[in-house]
N, C-alpha and C positions, 0 to 999 in steps of 0.2 A: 469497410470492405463492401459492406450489401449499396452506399451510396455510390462506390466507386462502380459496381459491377452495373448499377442500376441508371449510370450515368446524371447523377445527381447530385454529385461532388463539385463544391461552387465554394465563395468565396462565404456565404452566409452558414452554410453548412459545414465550414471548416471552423469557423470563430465560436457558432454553438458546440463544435464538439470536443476544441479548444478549453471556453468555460468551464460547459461540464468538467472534462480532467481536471482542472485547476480545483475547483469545487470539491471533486473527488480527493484529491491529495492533500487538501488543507484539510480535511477531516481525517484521511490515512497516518499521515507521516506522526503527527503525537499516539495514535494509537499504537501506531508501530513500534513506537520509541518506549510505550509505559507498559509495553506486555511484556520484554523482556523481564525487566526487575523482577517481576511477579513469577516467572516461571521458570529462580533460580533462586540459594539460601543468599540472603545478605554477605557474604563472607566474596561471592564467588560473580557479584554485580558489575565492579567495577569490570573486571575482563570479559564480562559478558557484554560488557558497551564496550567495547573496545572492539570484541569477533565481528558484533554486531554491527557497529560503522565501516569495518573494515570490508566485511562483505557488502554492506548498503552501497561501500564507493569503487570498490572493484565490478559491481555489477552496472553501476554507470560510465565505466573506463572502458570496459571491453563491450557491454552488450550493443554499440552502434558500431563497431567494428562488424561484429558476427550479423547487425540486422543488415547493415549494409553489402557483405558477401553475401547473404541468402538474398537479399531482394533482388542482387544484380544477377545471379543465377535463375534462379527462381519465382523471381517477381513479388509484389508485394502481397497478393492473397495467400498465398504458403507464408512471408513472411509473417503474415496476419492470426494465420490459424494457428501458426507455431506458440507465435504470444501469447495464445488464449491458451493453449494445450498448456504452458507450463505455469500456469496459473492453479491446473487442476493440482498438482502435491500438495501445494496450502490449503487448499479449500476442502481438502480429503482430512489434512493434518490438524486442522482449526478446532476442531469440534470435539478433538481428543485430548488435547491440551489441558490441562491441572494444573490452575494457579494458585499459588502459594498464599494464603491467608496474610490480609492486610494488615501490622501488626499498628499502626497509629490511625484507624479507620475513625472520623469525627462522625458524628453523629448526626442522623439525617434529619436535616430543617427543613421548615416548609415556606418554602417563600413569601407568600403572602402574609402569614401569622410573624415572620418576620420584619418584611416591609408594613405591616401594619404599629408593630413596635417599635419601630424608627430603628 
């Protein structure tokens, strides 16, 4: 949004902001997937990954539907800020979260003192 407004939106400045996402989401998408577990009893996991994907893939079916109606209405800076704004519930809800104790937690090595002992 601030390259597009700033006129500075190019073919180099799309691939770097490209990367980055790609960068961002290969580190996201497992953590996404391993906090679940943790912030539900063993019993009640499996249909937590089930809610879990089903909302991951419903939100990829319809949300370029809806960005696409708001950007042709409203253009893409609204649809930009919209993005950001609904970012803010997770980012408010993150830090309240109480993960469920790791119950086959292995014991932490030290790399070197490892790699040192073959």
């Amino acid at each position: 949004m601030v390259l597009s407004n700033a006129g500075a939106l190019n073919k180099v400045a799309v691939l770097g902001i490209a990367i980055f996402y790609s960068l961002v989401v290969a580190v996201f998408q497992p953590l996404r997937q391993s906090l679940g577990p943790r912030l539900t009893s063993p019993d009640h996991i499996g249909s937590m990954m089930v809610l879990a994907s089903l909302n991951h893939n419903a939100g990829r079916l319809i949300a370029p539907a809806i960005a696409g109606v708001v950007i042709a209405k409203f253009g893409i800076n609204t649809a930009s800020i919209m993005s950001i704004a609904l970012y803010l519930p997770s980012i408010l809800i993150a830090p309240t979260l109480i993960l469920r104790a790791s119950e086959n937690r292995p014991e932490k090595k030290n790399f070197l003192r490892d790699f040192s002992d073959g």
